[in-house]
C-alpha positions as CSV (number, residue, x, y, z in Angstrom):
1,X,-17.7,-66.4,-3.9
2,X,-20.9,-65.7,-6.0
3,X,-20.2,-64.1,-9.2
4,X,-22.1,-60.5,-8.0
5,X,-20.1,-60.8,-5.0
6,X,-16.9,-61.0,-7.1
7,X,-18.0,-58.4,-9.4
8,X,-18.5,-56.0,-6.4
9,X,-14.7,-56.7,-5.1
10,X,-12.9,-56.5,-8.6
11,X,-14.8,-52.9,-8.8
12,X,-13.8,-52.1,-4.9
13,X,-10.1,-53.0,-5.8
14,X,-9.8,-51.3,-9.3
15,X,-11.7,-47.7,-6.9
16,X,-9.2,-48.4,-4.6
17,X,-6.2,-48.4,-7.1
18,X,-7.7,-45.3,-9.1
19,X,-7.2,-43.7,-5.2
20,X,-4.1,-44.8,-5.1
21,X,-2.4,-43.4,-8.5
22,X,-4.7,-40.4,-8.0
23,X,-3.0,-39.4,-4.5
24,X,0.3,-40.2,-5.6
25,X,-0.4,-37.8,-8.9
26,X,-1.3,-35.1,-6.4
27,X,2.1,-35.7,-4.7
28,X,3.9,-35.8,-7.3
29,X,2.3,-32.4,-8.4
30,X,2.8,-30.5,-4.8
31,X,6.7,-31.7,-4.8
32,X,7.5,-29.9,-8.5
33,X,5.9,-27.0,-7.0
34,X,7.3,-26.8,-3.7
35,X,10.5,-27.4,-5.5
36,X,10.2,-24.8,-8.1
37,X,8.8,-22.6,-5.3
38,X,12.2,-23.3,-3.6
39,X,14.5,-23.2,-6.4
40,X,12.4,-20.3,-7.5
41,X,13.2,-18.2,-4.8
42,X,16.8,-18.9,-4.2
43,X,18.3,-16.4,-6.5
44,X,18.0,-13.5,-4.1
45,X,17.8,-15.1,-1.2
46,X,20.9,-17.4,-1.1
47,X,22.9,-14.0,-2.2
48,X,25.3,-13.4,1.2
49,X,25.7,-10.2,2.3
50,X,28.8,-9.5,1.3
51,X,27.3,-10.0,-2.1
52,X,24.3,-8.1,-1.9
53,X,27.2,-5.4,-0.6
54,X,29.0,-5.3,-3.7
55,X,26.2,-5.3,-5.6
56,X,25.0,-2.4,-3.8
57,X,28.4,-0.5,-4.2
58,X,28.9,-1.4,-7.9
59,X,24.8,-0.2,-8.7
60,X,26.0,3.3,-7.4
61,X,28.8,3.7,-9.5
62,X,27.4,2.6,-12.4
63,X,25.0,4.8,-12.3
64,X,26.9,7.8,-10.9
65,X,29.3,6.2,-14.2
66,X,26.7,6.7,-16.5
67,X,26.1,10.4,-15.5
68,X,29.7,11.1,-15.9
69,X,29.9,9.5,-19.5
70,X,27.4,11.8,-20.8
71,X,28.4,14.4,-18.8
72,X,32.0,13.9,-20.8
73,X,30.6,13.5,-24.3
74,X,28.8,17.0,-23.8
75,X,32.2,18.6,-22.3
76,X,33.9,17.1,-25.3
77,X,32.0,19.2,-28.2
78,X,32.8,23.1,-26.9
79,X,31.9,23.9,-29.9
80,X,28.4,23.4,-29.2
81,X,28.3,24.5,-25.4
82,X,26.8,27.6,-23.7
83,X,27.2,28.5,-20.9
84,X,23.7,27.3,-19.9
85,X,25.0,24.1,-20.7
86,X,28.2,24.1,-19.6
87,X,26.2,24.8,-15.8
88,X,23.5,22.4,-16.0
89,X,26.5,19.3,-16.8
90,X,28.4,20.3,-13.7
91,X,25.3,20.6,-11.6
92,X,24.3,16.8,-12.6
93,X,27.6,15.1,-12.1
94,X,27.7,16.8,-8.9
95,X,24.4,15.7,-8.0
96,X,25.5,12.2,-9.2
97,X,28.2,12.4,-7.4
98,X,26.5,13.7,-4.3
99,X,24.2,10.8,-4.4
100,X,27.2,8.2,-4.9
101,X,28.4,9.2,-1.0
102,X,25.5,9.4,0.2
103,X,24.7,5.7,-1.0
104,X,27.7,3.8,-0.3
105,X,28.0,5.8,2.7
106,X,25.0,4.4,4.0
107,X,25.4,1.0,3.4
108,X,27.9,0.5,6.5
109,X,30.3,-2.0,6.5
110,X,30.0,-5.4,4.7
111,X,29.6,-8.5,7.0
112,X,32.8,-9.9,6.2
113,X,36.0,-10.6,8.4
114,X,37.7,-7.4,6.2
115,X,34.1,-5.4,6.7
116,X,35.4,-2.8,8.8
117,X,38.3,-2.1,6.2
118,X,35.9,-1.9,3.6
119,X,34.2,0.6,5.3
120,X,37.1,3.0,5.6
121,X,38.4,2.4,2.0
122,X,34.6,3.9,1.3
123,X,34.8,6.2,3.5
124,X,38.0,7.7,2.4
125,X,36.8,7.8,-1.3
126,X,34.0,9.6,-0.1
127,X,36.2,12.3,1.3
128,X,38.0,12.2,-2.1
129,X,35.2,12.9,-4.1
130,X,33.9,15.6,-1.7
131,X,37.1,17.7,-2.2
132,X,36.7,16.7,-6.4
133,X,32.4,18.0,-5.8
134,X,33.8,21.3,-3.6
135,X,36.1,22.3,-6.8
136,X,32.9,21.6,-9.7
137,X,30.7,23.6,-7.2
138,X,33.3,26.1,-6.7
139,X,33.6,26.5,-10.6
140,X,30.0,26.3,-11.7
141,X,29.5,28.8,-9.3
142,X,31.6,31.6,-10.5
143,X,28.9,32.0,-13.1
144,X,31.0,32.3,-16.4
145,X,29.4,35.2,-18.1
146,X,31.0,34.3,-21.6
147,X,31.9,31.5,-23.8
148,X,35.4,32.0,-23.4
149,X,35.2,31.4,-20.0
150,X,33.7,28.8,-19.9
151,X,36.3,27.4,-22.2
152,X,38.8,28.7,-20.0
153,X,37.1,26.1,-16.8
154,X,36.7,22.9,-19.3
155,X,40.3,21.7,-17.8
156,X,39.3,22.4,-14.8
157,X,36.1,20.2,-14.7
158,X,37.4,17.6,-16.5
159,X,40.3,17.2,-14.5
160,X,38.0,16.7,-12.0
161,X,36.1,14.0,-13.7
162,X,39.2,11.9,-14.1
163,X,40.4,12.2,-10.5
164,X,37.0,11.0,-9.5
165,X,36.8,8.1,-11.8
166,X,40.7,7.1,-10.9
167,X,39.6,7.2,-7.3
168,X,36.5,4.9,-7.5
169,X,38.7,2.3,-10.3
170,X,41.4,2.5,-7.0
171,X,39.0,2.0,-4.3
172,X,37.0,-1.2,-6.4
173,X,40.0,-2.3,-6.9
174,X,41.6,-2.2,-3.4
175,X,38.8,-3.3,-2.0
176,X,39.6,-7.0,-3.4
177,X,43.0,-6.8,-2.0
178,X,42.1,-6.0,1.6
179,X,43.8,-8.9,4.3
180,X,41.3,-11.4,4.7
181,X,38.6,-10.2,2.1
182,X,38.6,-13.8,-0.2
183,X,34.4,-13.5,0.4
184,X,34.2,-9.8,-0.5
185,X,36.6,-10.2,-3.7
186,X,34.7,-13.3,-4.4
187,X,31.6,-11.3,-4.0
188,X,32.4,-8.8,-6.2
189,X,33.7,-11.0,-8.9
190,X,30.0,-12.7,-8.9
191,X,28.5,-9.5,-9.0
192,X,26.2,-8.7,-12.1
193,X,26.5,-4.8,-11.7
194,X,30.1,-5.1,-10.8
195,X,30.9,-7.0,-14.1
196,X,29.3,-4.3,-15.9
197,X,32.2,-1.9,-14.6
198,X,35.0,-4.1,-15.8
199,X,37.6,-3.8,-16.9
200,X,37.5,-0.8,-14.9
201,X,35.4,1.6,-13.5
202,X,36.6,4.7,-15.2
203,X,33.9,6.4,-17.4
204,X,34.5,6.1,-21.5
């Protein structure tokens, strides 16, 4: 072989390589990606739906939770209610409240082999907390006309507060406990927004 002719092959083999390392640096490149695509998006997606459930559930009553709480600080100063006030705090947490059943009322039961359970336990806190919202409509709507009055309902509103946050910690917590619910229970132990309610559910 002449020496142009080897020239020309040492340069077609050293091209060749260069191909070679070049494709296998662009497949190197789409397999991170595809695998930080994949990894990427399995967060939410690899969530079951007895998670996504709980999760669900335990959003609600946080937030109906953190309506309450301030609802409750407000209560606790009468000194510097009216009766303005006093109204507009039992029209939110029943609005809260409102919202809470018609949330987890909506979600139907979990896909889980105690989902039908669940669903009553739901439903029967929901009828719970409509006899608890029938009482705070029932006194906000008497219209106190005076301080004194509205002094004279502060037991009965905040009684009504406690009930309501005893009845959700009781339903969270049954709902764990149900025959067959190691996937729900599970669920809700993984749950970020039910691990935010713990150690129980009841407003501070």
């Amino acid at each position: 072989m002449g020496a142009q002719n080897r020239s020309v092959f040492t340069s077609g083999v050293r091209a060749a390589g260069d191909r070679a390392r070049r494709g296998m640096a662009v497949c190197a490149a789409v397999a991170v990606v595809s695998c930080a695509a994949g990894c990427g998006g399995s967060s939410t997606s690899s969530r079951t739906e007895a998670e996504k459930w709980a999760d669900d559930v335990c959003s609600s009553v946080s937030t109906w939770r953190d309506t309450v709480s301030q609802a409750r600080s407000t209560l606790s100063h009468p000194a510097t209610l009216s009766v303005s006030r006093f109204e507009d705090t039992v029209r939110g947490v029943v609005q809260a409240t409102r919202t809470l059943v018609t949330d987890v009322g909506n979600l139907g039961p979990p896909d889980t082999t105690a989902g039908n359970q669940a669903a009553d336990e739901v439903a029967n806190l929901s009828d719970r907390l409509d006899k608890e919202m029938a009482v705070l409509k029932e006194t906000v709507g008497a219209h106190p006309g005076s301080l004194s009055e509205v002094l004279a309902d502060l037991s009965t509103v905040t009684g009504s507060l406690a009930t309501m946050s005893a009845d959700i910690k009781t339903t969270l917590d049954d709902l764990g406990s149900l025959d067959g619910a190691d996937e729900l229970r599970d669920a809700f132990d993984s749950s970020a927004s039910c691990q935010k309610l713990t150690p129980g559910s009841s407003p501070t």
